[in-house]
ZAMARGU-4260 file (C-alpha; in steps of 0.2 Angstrom, whole numbers, plus 5000, padded with zeros to 4 digits):
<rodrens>
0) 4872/4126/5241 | 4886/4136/5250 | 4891/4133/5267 | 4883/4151/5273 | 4865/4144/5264
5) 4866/4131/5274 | 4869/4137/5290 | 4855/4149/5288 | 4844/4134/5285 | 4849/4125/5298
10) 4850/4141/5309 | 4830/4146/5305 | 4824/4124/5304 | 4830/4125/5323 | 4821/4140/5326
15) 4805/4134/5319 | 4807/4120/5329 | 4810/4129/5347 | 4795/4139/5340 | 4786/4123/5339
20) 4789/4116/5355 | 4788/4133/5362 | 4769/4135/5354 | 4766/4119/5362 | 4767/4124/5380
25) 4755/4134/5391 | 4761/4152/5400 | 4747/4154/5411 | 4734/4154/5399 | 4717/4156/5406
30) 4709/4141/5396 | 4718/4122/5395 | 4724/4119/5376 | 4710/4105/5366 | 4722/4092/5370
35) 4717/4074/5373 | 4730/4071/5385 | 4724/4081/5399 | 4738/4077/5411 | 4749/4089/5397
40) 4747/4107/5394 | 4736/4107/5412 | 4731/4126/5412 | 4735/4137/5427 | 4724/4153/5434
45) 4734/4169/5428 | 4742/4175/5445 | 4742/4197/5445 | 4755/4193/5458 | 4767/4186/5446
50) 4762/4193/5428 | 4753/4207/5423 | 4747/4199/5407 | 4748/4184/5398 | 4745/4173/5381
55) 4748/4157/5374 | 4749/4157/5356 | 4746/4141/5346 | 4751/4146/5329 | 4766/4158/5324
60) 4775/4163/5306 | 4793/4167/5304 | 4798/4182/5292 | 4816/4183/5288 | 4822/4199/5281
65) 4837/4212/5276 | 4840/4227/5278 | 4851/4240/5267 | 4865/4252/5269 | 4855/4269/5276
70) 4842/4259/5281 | 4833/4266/5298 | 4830/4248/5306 | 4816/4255/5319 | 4807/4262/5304
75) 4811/4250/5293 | 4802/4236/5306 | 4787/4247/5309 | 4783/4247/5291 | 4785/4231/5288
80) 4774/4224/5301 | 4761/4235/5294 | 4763/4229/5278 | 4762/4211/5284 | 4749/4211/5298
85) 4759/4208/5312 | 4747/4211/5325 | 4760/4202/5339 | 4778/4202/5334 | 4796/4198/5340
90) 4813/4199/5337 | 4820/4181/5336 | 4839/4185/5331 | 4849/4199/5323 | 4864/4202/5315
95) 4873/4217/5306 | 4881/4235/5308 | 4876/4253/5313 | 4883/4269/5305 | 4874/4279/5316
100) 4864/4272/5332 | 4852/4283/5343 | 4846/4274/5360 | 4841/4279/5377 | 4853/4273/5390
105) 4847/4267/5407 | 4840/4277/5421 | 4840/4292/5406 | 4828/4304/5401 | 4834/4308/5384
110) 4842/4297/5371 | 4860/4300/5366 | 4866/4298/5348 | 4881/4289/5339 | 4891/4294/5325
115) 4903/4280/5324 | 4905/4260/5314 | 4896/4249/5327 | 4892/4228/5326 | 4874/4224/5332
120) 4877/4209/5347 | 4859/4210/5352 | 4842/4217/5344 | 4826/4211/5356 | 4808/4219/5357
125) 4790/4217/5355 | 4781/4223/5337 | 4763/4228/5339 | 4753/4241/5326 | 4751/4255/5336
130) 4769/4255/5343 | 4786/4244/5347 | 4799/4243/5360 | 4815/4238/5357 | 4833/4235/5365
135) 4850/4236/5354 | 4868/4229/5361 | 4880/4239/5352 | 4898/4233/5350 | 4912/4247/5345
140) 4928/4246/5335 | 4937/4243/5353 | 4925/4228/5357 | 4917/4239/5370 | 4898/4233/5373
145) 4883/4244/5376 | 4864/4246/5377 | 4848/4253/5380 | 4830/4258/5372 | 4832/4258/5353
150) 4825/4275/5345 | 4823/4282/5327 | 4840/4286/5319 | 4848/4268/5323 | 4853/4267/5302
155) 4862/4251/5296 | 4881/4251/5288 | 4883/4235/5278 | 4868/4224/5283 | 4855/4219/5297
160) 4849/4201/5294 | 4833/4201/5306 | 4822/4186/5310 | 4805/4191/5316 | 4792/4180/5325
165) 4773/4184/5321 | 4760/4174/5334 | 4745/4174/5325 | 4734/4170/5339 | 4737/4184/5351
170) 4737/4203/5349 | 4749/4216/5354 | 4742/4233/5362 | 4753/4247/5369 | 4743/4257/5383
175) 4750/4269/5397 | 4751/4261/5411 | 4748/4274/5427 | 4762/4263/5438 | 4775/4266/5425
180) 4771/4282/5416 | 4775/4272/5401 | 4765/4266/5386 | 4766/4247/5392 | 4762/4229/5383
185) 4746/4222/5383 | 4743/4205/5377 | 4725/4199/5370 | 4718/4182/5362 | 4712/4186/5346
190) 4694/4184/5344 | 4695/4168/5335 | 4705/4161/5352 | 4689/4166/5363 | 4678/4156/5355
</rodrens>
């Protein structure tokens, strides 16, 4: 085993195990966890005043995956999700180079596009069926580091090496949401979490 296998390993064990802990927590959930130990995982009341909405998964999957040269990685993730199920997903960690990159900068209306050899510093977002929302950090050849909302046409160089997190307890919705005038996140239990 190579020193690169095994810093992958030990690079997705101690995401597994953040998961774990992580999973373990509550976040407002509306309902305490069956734990013996009621003093732990004490359930809080959702406050409107400080989320809009909020989950508690129990049980997540990790998929690790790589993308090609000419790869669109926007597209590449929505299929993939479809193909897997992934009903409430996230970016964990990402790595890898752009040919080409189209985002929507702040405060902008349209997104503006990129025809230049770019490093991927950052790749964050929420996956859901019927729609995702993702932010790219882009670094160019002079080191210079920007942003913004990730659209179609963001098309890999070399590689992308992307973690995603799957919660398999909680779905992921994408509904307009009249304060923003944007299609906005909505987190539900899954069915079998009601009962």
């Amino acid at each position: 085993m190579n020193k690169t296998t095994k810093l992958t390993l030990l690079t997705i064990s101690s995401l597994l195990l953040t998961l774990t802990s992580l999973s373990k927590t509550t976040f407002g959930q509306e309902k305490p966890l069956d734990n013996p130990d009621k003093s732990i995982n004490k359930a809080k009341e959702i406050n409107p005043n400080i989320v809009a909405n909020a989950g508690l998964s129990k049980s997540s999957k990790l998929y690790a995956i790589r993308l090609k040269p000419g790869q669109d990685i926007k597209l590449t993730i929505e299929n993939f999700a479809k193909e897997n199920s992934i009903k409430a997903g996230f970016i964990v960690t990402a790595v890898g180079s752009l040919q080409s990159a189209t985002i929507r900068l702040a405060d902008q209306k349209d997104p503006s596009s990129f025809n230049e050899k770019m490093e991927i510093v950052s790749l964050v977002g929420t996956i859901s069926l019927d729609g995702v929302h993702f932010h790219i950090s882009l670094a160019d050849k002079t080191g210079k580091t920007f942003g913004g909302h990730m659209s179609d046409g963001c098309k890999v160089y070399t590689t992308a090496e992307i973690i995603i997190g799957s919660l398999d307890d909680i779905v992921f919705s994408r509904e307009q949401d009249p304060q923003t005038g944007f299609r906005e996140l909505i987190i539900n239990p899954t069915s079998e979490q009601k009962k």
